[in-house]
C-alpha positions as CSV (number, residue, x, y, z in Angstrom):
1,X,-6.1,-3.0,-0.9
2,X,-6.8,-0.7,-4.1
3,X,-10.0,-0.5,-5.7
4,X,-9.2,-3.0,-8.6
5,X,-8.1,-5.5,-6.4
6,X,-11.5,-5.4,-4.5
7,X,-13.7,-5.5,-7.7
8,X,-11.5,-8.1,-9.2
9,X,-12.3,-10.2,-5.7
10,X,-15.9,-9.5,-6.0
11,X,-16.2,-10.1,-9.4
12,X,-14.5,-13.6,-9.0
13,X,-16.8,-14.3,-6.5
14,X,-14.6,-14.2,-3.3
15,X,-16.9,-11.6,-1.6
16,X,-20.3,-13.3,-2.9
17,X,-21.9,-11.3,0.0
18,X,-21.0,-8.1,-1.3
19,X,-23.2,-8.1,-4.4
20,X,-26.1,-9.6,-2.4
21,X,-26.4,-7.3,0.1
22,X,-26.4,-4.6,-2.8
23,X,-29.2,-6.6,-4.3
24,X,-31.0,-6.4,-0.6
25,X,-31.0,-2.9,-0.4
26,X,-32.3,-2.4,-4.3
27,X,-35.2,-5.1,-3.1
28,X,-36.3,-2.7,-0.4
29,X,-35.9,0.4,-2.1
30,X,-38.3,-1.0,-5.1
31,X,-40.7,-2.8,-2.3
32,X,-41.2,0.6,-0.2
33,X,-41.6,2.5,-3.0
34,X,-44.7,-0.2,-4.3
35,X,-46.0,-0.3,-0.6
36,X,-44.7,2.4,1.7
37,X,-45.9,0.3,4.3
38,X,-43.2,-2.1,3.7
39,X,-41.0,0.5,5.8
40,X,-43.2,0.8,8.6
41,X,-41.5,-0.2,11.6
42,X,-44.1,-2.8,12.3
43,X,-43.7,-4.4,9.5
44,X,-39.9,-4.7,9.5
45,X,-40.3,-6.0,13.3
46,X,-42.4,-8.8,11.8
47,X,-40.2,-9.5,8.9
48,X,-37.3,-9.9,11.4
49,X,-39.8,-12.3,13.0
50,X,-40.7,-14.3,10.4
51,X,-37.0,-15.1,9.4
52,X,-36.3,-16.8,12.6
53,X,-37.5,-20.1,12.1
54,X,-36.3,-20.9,8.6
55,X,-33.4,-19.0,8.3
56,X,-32.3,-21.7,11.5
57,X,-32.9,-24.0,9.1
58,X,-30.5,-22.4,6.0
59,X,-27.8,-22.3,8.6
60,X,-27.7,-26.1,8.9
61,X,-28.4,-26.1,4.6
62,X,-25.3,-23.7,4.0
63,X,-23.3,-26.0,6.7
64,X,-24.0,-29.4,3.9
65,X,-23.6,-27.4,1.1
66,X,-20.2,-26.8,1.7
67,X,-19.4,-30.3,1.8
68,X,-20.4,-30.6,-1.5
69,X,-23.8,-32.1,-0.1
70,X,-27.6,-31.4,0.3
71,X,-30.1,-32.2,2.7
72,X,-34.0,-32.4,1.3
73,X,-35.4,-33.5,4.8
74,X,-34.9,-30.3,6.8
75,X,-38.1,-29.1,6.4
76,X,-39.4,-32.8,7.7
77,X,-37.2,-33.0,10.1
78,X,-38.2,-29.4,11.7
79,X,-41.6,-30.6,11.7
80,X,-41.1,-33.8,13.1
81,X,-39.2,-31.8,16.0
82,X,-42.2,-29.5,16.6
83,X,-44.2,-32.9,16.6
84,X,-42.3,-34.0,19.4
85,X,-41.8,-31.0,21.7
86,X,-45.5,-29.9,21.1
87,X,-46.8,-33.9,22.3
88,X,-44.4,-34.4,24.7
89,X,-44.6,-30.8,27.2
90,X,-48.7,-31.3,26.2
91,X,-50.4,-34.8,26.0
92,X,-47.3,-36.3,27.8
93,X,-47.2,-34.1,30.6
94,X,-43.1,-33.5,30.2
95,X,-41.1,-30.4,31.4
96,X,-41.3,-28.3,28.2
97,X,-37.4,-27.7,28.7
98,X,-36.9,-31.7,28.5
99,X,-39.7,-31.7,25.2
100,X,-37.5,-29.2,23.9
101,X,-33.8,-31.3,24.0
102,X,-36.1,-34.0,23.5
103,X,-37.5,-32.9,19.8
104,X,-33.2,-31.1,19.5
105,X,-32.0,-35.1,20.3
106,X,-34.2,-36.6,17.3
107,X,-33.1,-33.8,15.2
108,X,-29.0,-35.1,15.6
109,X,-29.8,-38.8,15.6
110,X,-31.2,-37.9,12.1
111,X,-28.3,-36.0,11.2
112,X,-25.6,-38.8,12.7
113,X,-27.5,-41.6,10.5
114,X,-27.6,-39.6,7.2
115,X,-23.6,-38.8,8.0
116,X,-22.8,-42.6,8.7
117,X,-24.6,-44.1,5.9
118,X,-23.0,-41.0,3.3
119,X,-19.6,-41.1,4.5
120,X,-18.6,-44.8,5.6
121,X,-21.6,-46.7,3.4
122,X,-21.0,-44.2,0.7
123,X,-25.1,-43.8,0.0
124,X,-26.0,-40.7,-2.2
125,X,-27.2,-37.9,0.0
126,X,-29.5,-36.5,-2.5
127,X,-32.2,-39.7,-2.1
128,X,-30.8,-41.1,0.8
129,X,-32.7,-37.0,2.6
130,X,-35.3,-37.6,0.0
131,X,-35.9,-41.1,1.7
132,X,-35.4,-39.6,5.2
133,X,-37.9,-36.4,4.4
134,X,-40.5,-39.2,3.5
135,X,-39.9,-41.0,6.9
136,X,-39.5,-38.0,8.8
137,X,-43.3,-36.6,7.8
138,X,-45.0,-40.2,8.4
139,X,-43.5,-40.4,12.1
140,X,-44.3,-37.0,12.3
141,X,-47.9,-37.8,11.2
142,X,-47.8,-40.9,13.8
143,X,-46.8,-38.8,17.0
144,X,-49.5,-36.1,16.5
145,X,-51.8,-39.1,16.3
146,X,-55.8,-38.8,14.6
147,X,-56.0,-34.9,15.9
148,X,-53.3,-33.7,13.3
149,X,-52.7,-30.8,15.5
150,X,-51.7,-29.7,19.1
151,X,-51.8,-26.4,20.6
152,X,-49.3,-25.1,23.1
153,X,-49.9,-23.1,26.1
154,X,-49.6,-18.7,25.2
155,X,-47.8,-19.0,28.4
156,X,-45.1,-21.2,28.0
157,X,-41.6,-19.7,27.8
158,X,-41.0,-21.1,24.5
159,X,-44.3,-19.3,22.8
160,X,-43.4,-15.8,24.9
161,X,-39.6,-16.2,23.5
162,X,-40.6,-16.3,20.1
163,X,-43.8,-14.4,19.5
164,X,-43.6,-11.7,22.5
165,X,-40.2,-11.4,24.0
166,X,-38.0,-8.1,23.1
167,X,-34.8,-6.7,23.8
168,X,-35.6,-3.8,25.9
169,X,-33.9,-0.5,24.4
170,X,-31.1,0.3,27.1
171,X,-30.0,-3.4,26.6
172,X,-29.8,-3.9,22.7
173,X,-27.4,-0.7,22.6
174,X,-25.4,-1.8,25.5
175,X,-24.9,-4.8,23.0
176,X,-24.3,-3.2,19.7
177,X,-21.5,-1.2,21.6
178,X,-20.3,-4.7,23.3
179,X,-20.2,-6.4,20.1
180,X,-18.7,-3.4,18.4
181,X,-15.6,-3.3,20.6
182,X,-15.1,-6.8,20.9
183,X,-14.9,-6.8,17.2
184,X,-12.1,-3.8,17.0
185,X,-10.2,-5.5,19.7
186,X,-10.1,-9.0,17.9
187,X,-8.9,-7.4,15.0
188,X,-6.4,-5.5,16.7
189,X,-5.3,-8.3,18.7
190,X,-5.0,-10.2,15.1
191,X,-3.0,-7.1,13.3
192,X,-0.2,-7.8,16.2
193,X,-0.3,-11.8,15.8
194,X,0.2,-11.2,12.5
195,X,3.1,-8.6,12.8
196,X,4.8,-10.5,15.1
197,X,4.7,-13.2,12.7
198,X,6.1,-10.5,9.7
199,X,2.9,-11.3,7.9
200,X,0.7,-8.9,6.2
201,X,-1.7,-7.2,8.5
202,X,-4.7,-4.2,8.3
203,X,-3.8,-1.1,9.1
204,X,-5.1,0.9,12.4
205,X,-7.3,3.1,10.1
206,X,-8.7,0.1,8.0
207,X,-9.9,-1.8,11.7
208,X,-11.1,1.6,13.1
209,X,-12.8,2.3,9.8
210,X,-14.5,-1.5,9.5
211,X,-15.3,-1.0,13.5
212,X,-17.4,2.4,12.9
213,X,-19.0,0.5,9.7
214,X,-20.5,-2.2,12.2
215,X,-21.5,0.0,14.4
216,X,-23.4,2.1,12.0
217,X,-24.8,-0.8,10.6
218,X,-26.2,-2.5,14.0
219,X,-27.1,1.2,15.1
220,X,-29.6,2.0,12.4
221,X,-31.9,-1.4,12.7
222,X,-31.6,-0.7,16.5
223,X,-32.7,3.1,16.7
224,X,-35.3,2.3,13.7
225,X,-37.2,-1.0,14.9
226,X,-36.9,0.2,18.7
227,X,-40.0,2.7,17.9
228,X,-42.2,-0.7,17.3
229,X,-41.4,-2.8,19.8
230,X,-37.6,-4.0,19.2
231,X,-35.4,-6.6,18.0
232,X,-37.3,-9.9,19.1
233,X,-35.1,-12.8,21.5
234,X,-35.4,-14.8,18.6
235,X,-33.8,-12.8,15.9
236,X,-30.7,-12.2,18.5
237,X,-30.5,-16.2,19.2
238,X,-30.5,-16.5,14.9
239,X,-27.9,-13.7,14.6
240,X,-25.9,-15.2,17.6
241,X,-25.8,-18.7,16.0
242,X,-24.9,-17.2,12.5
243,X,-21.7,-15.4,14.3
244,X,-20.8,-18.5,16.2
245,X,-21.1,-20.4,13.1
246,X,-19.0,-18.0,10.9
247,X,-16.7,-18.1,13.5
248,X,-15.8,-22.1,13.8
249,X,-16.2,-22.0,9.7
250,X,-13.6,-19.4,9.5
251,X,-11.4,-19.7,12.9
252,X,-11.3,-23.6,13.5
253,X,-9.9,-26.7,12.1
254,X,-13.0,-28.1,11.4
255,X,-14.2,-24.8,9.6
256,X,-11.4,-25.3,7.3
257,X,-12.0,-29.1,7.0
258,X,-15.6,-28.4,5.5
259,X,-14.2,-25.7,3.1
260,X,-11.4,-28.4,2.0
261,X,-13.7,-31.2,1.3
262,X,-16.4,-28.7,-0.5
263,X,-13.4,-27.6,-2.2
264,X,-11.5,-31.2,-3.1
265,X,-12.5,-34.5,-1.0
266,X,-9.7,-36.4,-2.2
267,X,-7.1,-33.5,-2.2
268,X,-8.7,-33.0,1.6
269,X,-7.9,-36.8,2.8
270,X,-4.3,-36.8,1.6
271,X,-4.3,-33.2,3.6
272,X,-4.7,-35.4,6.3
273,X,-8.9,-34.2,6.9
274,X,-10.7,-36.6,8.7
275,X,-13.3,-36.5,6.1
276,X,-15.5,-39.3,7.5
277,X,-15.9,-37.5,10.7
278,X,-16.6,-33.9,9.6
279,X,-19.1,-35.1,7.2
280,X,-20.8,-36.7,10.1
281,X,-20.7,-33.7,11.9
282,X,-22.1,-31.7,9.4
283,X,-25.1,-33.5,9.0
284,X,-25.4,-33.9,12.6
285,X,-25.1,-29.5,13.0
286,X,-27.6,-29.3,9.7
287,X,-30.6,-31.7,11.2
288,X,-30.0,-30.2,14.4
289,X,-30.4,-26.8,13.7
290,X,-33.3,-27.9,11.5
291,X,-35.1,-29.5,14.7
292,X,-34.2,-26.4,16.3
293,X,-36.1,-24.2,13.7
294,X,-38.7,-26.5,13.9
295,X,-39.2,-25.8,17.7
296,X,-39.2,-21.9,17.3
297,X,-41.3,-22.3,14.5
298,X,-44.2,-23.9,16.7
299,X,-43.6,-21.3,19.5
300,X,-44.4,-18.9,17.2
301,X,-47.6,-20.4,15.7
302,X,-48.4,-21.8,19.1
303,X,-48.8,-25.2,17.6
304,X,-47.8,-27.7,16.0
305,X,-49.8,-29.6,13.1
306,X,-49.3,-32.4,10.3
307,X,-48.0,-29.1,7.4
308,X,-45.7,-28.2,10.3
309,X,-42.0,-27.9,8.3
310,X,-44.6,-29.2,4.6
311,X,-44.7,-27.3,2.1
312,X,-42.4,-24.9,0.9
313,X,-39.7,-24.8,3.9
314,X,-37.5,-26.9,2.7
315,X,-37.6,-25.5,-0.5
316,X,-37.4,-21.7,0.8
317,X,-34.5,-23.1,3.6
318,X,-32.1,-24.4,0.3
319,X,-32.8,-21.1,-1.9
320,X,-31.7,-18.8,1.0
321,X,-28.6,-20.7,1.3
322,X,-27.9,-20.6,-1.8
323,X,-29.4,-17.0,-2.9
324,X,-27.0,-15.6,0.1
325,X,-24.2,-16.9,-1.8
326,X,-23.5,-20.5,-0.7
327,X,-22.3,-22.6,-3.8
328,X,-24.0,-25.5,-5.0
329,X,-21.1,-26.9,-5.7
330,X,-18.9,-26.6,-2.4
331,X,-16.3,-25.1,-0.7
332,X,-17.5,-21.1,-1.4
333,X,-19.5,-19.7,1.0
334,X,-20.6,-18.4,4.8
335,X,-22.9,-18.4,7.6
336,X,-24.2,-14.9,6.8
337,X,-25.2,-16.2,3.2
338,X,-28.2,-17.7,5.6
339,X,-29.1,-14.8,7.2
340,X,-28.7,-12.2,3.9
341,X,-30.6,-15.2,1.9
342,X,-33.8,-15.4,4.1
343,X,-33.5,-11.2,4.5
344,X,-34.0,-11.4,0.6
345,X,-36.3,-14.6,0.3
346,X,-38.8,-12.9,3.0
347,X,-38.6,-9.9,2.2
348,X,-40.2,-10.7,-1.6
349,X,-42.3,-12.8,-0.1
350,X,-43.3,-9.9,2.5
351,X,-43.2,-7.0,0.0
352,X,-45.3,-8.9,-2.8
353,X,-48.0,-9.8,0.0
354,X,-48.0,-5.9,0.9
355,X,-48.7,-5.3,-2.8
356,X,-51.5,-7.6,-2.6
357,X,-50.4,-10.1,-4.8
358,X,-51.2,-13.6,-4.8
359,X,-49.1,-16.7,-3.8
360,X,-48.4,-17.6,-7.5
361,X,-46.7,-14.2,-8.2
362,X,-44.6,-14.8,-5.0
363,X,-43.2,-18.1,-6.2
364,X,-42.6,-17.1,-9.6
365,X,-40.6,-13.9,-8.0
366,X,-38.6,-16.5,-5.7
367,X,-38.0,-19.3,-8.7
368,X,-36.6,-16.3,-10.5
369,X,-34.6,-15.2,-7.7
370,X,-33.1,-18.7,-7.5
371,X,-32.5,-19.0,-11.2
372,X,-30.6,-16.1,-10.9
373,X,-28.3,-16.9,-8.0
374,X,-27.6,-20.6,-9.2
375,X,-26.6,-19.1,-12.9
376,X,-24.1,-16.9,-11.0
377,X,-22.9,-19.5,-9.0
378,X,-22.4,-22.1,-12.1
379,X,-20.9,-19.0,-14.6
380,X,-18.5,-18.1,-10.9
381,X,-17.5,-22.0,-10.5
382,X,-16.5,-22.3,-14.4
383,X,-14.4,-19.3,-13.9
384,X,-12.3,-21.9,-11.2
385,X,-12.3,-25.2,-13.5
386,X,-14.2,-25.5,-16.5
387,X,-15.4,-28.6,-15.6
388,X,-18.0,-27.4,-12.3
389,X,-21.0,-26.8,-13.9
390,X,-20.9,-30.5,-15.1
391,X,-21.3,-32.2,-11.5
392,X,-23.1,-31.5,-8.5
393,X,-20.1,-32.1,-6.8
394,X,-21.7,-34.7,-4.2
């Protein structure tokens, strides 16, 4: 592929992560030149960090999104889970690994209700979350009862996993090389599929050249952060659920079910989609990983309390989705645009803190962000039909 033919597909918006990860990089060029500290090692350890827990929850945004959908209750919903896990392993005396599925079980019964009532009553999602966010924070409210707050144990697994548990050195670059070659190999295994079908295929050089790329580019966080103390547990379960979930959007029937109904939802049902049922299912994958941010989010405070998934998490959750390049209006996008999108989102957030600016500047530096990324989406969408901009597409 020439060079034309690769702007062209950036510049119509099929690689959306291309210009965002450009836009990363400028971020943290301008941020460590305001505050070198923004560089430190230590800092870039907490960063990674302090993306666990919500980017969890863009995951399960960008999953609705491309359904055409959106889901305002994550942020409840990941509170409410903390709610429950924190009560039950504490005042109710439970196994914290039972609290745990427990809090993840309430998570997709919330999910499986919004699906049923969407796709067979035909309710609008938009209220119908806004309804559920409303319920989600009084039961929350009700389960941590008149103390408004619990504390969990330092010593508990699920505290040590996300506040204090590293990869240790020998083992992260046993992985980037295991994840490196398993990578090459797919693709090579792939190029011959694809010969042996006569269809077009990469070139050798293009998968040995795309194999040294990824290895370059898990090498340099690796050498960097391992003079702090490491890549935490956490950040490898988000990047592991980000790959998995690339990989069933990408590799699997149901992958290409959401992407058709983002894309068309009646043009998907005469394809023969089972529309019903993947909607379901994503509403089910995007309040369950919600619950599950939720969860790591009280491990790493230690507690869980009635702002607990409040505030702005909800709000932060839908603007990495969509700043990472997941379209408002359906169909275009990827896992990754979580994990790029919450890089971005905290890194501002982080940088401007550095910088010793207030809250205010912070949200007027994300709300600009956001402008930005939903003005590229709706100027990207019109370039398909003339008529996207016009609808939310839900």
């Amino acid at each position: 592929m020439n060079l034309a033919e690769s702007w062209r597909r950036i510049r119509d918006g099929e690689r959306p992560l291309v210009p965002i990860i450009a836009a990363l990089f400028v971020i943290w060029i301008v941020l460590g030149i305001a505050s070198p500290t923004f560089w430190t090692p230590e800092n870039l350890v907490n960063l990674s960090l302090q993306s666990v827990s919500t980017g969890i929850i863009a995951l399960g945004v960008v999953i609705v999104l491309l359904i055409g959908q959106i889901d305002l209750s994550v942020g409840s919903v990941s509170g409410l889970a903390a709610a429950i896990a924190a009560v039950a392993a504490t005042s109710l005396g439970w196994n914290l690994a039972l609290a745990v599925l427990a809090a993840l079980l309430a998570g997709s019964v919330i999910g499986f209700i919004y699906g049923i009532l969407i796709a067979r009553v035909g309710l609008p999602g938009f209220v119908l979350t806004l309804a559920g966010l409303l319920i989600a924070v009084g039961i929350q409210w009700q389960i941590l009862g008149d103390a408004g707050s619990i504390n969990m144990p330092f010593d508990s697994w699920l505290v040590r996993f996300s506040q204090t548990a590293f990869v240790p050195n020998w083992l992260a670059w046993v992985l980037v090389i295991a994840v490196t070659t398993g990578i090459t190999l797919t693709r090579f295994i792939e190029r011959r599929q694809r010969l042996v079908a006569e269809l077009p295929a990469e070139t050798p050089l293009a998968i040995a050249l795309r194999g040294i790329l990824i290895a370059v580019m898990l090498a340099i966080p690796v050498a960097y952060l391992s003079q702090e103390r490491g890549i935490g547990w956490s950040v490898v379960l988000f990047i592991a659920l980000v790959w998995g979930t690339d990989i069933l959007l990408r590799r699997t029937r149901w992958g290409r079910g959401i992407r058709a109904i983002g894309g068309n939802p009646q043009a998907a049902r005469l394809a023969g989609v089972r529309v019903q049922t993947i909607v379901v299912s994503a509403f089910v994958a995007c309040s369950t990983l919600a619950a599950l941010g939720g969860i790591l989010g009280a491990g790493r405070l230690a507690a869980a309390n009635q702002s607990s998934g409040g505030g702005e998490v909800f709000l932060i959750a839908i603007a990495a989705a969509i700043v990472g390049g997941t379209s408002l209006y359906g169909g275009r996008g990827s896992a990754w645009s979580a994990f790029i999108g919450i890089l971005v989102i905290q890194s501002i957030a982080n940088g401007l803190t550095l910088i010793d600016l207030d809250a205010s500047a912070r949200n007027i530096a994300t709300g600009l962000v956001l402008v930005l990324a939903v003005t590229i989406d709706t100027l990207l969408s019109r370039r398909r039909s003339p008529f996207a901009g016009s609808t939310n597409g839900s």
